[in-house]
N, C-alpha and C positions, 0 to 999 in steps of 0.2 A: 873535741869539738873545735873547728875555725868558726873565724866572723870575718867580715868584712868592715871596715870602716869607710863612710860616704859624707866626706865632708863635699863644703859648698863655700865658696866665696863669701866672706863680713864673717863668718859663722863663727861665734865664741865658744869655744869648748867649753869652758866651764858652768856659764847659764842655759847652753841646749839643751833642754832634755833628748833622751836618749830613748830610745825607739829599736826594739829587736823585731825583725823580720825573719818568720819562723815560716819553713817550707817555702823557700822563696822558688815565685815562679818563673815563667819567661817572659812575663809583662812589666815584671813590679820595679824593674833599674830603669827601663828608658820611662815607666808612668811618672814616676817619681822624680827624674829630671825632668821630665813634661811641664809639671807644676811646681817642681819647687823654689820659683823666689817668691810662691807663698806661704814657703813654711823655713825657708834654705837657713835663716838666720836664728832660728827658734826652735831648731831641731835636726839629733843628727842618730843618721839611722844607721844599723850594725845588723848585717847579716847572721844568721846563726844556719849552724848544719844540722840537721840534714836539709837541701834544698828541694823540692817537689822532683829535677832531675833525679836526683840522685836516692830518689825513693821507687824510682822506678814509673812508667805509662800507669801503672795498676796501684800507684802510693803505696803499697805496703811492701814495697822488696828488701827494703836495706832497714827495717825495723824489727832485725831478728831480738833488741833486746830496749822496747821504750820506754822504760821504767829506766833504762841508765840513762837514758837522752833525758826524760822530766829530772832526775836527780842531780847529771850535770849541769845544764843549764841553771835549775834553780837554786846548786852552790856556788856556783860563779856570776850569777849576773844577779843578784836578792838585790844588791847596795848597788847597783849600777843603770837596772835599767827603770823607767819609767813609763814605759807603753810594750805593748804588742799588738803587732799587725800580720796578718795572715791573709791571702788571697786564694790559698791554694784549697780546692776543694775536699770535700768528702777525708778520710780520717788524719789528715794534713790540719784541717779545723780545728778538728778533735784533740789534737795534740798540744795546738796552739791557744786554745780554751784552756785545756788541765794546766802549760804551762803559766798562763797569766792567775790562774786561779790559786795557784801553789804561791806565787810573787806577791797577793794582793792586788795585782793589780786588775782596771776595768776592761771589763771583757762580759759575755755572756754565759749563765751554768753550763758546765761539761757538760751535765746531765741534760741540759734543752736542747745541747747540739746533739747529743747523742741519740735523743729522740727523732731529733729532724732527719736523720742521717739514716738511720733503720725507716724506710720507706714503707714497711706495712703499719709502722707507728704514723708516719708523716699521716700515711694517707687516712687513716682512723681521725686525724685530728681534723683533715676537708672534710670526712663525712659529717665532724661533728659542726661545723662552724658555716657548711654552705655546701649541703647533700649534693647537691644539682653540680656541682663543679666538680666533681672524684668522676674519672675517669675508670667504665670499665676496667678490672685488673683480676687477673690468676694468678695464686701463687704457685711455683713451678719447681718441683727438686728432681734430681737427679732419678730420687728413687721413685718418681712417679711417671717416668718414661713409656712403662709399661700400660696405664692405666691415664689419660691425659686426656684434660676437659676437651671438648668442641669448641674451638679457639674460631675466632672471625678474621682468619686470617687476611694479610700479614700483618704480625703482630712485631713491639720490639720489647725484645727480655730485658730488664732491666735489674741487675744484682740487688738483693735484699737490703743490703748494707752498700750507701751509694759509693763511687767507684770502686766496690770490689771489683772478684775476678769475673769478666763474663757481663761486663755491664753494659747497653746498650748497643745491641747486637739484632741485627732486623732479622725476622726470621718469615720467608713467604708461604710455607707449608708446613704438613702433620709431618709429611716426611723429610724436614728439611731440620723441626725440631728435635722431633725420634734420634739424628744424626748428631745433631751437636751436643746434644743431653751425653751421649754416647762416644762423644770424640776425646781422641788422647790430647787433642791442646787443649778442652777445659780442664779435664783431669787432670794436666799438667798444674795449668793455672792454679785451681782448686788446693792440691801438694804443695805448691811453691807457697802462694801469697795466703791462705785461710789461717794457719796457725800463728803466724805472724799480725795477722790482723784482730786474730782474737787476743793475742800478747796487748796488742796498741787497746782496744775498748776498757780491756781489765784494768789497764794502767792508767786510764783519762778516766774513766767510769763506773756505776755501782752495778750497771746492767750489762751481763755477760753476753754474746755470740750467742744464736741459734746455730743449727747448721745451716749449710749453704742453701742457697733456695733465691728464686727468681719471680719478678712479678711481670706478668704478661699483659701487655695492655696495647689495645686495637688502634691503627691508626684513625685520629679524630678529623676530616673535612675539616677546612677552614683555616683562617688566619692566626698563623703561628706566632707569639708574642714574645717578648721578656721588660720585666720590669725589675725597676733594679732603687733600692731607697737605704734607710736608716730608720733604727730606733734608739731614742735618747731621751731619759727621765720619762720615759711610759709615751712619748708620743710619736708617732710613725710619719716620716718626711721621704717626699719621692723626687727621684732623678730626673724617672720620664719612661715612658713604655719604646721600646723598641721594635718594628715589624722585623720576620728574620724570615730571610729565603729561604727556601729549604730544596735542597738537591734531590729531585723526583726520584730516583732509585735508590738513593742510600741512606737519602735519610738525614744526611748530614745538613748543616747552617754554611750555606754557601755564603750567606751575606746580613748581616747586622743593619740595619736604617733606622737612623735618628734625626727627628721626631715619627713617631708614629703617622700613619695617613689614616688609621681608624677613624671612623666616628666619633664625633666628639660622646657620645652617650655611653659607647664603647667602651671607653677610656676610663668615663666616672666607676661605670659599673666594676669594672677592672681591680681600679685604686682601692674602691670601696671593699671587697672581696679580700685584697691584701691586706689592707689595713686590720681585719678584723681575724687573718689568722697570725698573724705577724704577731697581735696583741695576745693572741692565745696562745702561741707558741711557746710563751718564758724568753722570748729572746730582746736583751735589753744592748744598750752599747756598743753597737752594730752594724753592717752595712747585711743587705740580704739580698736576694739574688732570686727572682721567681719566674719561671717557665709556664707559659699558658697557653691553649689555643681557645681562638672564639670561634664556637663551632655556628655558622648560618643556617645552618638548618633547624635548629632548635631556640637560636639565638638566645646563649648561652655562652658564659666562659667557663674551661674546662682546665683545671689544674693541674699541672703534668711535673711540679716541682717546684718546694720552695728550701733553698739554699740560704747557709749564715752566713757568706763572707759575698761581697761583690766580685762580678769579671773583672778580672786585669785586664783585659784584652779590650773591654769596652768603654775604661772608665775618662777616655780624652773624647770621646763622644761628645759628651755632656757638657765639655769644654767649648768645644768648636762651635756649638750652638747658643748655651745655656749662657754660660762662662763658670760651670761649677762642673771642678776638676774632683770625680771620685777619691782618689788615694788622699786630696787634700780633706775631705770630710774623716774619711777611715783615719787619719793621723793625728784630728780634734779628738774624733770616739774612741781614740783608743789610750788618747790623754785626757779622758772626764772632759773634754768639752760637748760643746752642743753646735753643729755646724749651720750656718744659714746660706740657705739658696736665692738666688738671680734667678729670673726669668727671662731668654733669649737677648741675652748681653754678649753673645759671642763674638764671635768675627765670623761666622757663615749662617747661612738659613738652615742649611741640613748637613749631616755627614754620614758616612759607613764606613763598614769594616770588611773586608771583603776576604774570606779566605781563600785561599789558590789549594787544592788538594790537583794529585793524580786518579786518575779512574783505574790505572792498574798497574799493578808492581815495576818499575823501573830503576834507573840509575842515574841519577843526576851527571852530564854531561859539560854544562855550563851551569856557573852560579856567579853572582855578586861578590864581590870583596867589600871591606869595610870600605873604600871609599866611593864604589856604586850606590855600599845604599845609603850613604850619606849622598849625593849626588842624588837620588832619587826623592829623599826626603829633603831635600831645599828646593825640589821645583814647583814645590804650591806651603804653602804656610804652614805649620801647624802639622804637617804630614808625618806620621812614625810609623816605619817598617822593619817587622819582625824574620827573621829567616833563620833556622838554626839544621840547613843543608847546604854542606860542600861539594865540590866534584868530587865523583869516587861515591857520593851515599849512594844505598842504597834506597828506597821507596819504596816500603813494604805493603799498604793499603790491607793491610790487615784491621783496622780500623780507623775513627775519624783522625786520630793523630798522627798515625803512623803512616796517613795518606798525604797529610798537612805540607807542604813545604814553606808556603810564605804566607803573611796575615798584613794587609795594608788598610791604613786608617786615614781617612782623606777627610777634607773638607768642602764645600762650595758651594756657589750663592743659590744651585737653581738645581733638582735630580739630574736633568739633562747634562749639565757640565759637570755634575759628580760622573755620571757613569763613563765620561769622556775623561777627566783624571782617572780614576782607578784605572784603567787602560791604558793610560800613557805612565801612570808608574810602573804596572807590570812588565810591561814595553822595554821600560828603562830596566828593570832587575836582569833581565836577558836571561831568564832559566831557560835551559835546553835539557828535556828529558829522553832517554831508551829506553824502552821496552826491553824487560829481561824474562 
């Protein structure tokens, strides 16, 4: 096992508590200098291995053995650490649950993540808590290829067990499914990452793996959401709801916008909906992470996922407007504190997050050096951008990730002069892509 050490200027070694960052992701170093001279003197964090890279796009590649990973950590860091924080989704969670649970320390039951995270469980708990919000869904295996409900297509697949192999995947036809159910890169996938991933549940949790199996669920009309909060000492506190773009053919979140422009009744209804699965979930000590869409035609919200850990990716948002920096809350919860929110104390009215993907496989051409995108990031306040493509990658678009190349997080006083920054940062990164 490596760690990293991040220390911060005044910071005393020996009164910081100490803070392990388990499946670190690609948000969580620059969120964390984002905010930290609100935590820089009172806390010093220590990366631990395996990091979300290097578990693989599918989290479970490099966990052929995670009963050694909970054993090591938990003999080397018992007497050392005092929090854990995790941002990295789906069985990255799971990992970082058993770890703190093993330690003592606060964290949420393995066992409620491991519920959340099994999506035909998730979804069982929206029908019990607010019937009208469970989204249409089939569940889908391999071996029912043959025999396959009347789907309202296009549908997207989504892995049973969230980011396994195979997990949100739009599919536009009978025959577009018949074909992937059937193709050698799930079957790949499936061999590679499935027994690995049943190693990681066995070893976090008392409930085993089904087989593989997918739940089908029809695209919902209407405004696509995310909200994103905390639970601490039984009571549920929110960030703020976010509208999210969504790229007409793929499917994918072109773009993140904070505050909401919903209705304000919208909103209530919203809150109200999360608040009361949140509280039914078992999940205590927390930051949560929930996907929605308000469907207008029924005028209704429609639950499409509720996640235990917060985005990285989103959590300087919250800053730029609110002045409540996510990582700084997740770093009170996950040292028994209870974090308190501000209401639009920021430095801007609104901000987004905007990600840059390719529409089709290419090769990066021209990219950024460290000091462009530092250069990019001091031309408006507050600005962090993410880029983890060289000249020479490739740009595979085999899914949202692997279509990704840059994610930029801006601030400003008015939408009009956001969408006018986001465009002169990208401007500034100067990517030049081929077609290959």
């Amino acid at each position: 096992m490596s760690f990293v050490f991040v220390n911060f200027p005044f910071m005393s070694q020996s009164t910081a508590a100490r803070v392990g960052v388990i499946c670190e992701t690609l948000w969580d170093r620059k969120q964390l200098q984002a905010c930290w001279p609100a935590w820089g003197e009172r806390v010093t964090v220590k990366y631990l291995s395996p990091s979300e890279a290097q578990l693989g796009s599918d989290s479970t590649i490099a966990l052929a053995n995670p009963s050694a990973i909970l054993d090591n950590i938990s003999a080397t860091e018992r007497h050392h650490l005092q929090g854990v924080l995790c941002t990295s989704g789906g069985p990255g969670s799971l990992l970082a649950a058993a770890v703190a649970s093993r330690l003592g320390l606060p964290s949420p039951p393995p066992e409620a993540l491991r519920s959340l995270l099994d999506r035909r469980l998730a979804r069982d708990l929206v029908s019990e808590i607010q019937p009208d919000a469970l989204s249409p869904g089939w569940r889908i295996s391999r071996d029912s290829r043959d025999a396959l409900p009347d789907l309202p297509y296009p549908v997207t697949l989504h892995c049973e067990f969230a980011r396994g192999p195979g997990d949100d995947v739009h599919i536009a036809s009978r025959d577009k499914l018949e074909a992937w159910l059937a193709s050698a890169q799930l079957r790949g996938l499936v061999e590679r990452t499935w027994p690995r991933l049943e190693r990681l549940v066995a070893a976090c949790s008392d409930r085993p793996l089904d087989t593989p199996a997918w739940i089908a669920e029809p695209d919902v009309p209407g405004a696509h959401i995310a909200l994103e909060g905390f639970t601490s000492e039984d009571a549920v506190e929110f960030f703020g709801i976010m509208d999210m773009r969504v790229h007409p053919r793929s499917g994918w979140v072109a773009r993140y916008e904070y505050p909401s422009r919903l209705p304000a009744h919208v909103q209530s209804r919203t809150f109200d909906v999360a608040r009361r699965l949140v509280r039914a979930s078992g999940l205590n000590q927390c930051c949560f992470h929930l996907d929605a869409t308000w469907d207008y035609r029924d005028e209704k919200i429609v639950i499409r996922g509720l996640y235990p850990h917060l985005d990285g990716q989103l959590a300087d948002l919250y800053q730029k407007v609110d002045g409540n920096h996510a990582y700084e809350a997740a770093l009170s919860l996950c040292l028994q504190g209870r974090p308190s929110l501000v209401h639009r104390q920021g430095r801007y009215a609104c901000a987004a997050s905007s990600v840059l993907y390719a529409s089709a496989p290419c090769a990066v051409t021209s990219a950024p050096d460290a000091c462009d995108l530092a250069a990019a990031e001091g031309w408006f306040m507050g600005t962090l951008v993410w880029s983890d493509k060289n000249v020479g990658d490739l740009v595979r678009c085999s899914d949202a990730q692997t279509s990704r190349y840059a994610v930029l997080n801006v601030g400003a006083r008015d939408t009009e002069l956001l969408g006018a920054r986001l465009h002169a940062v990208e401007e500034r990164l100067g990517f030049e892509l081929k077609a290959v």
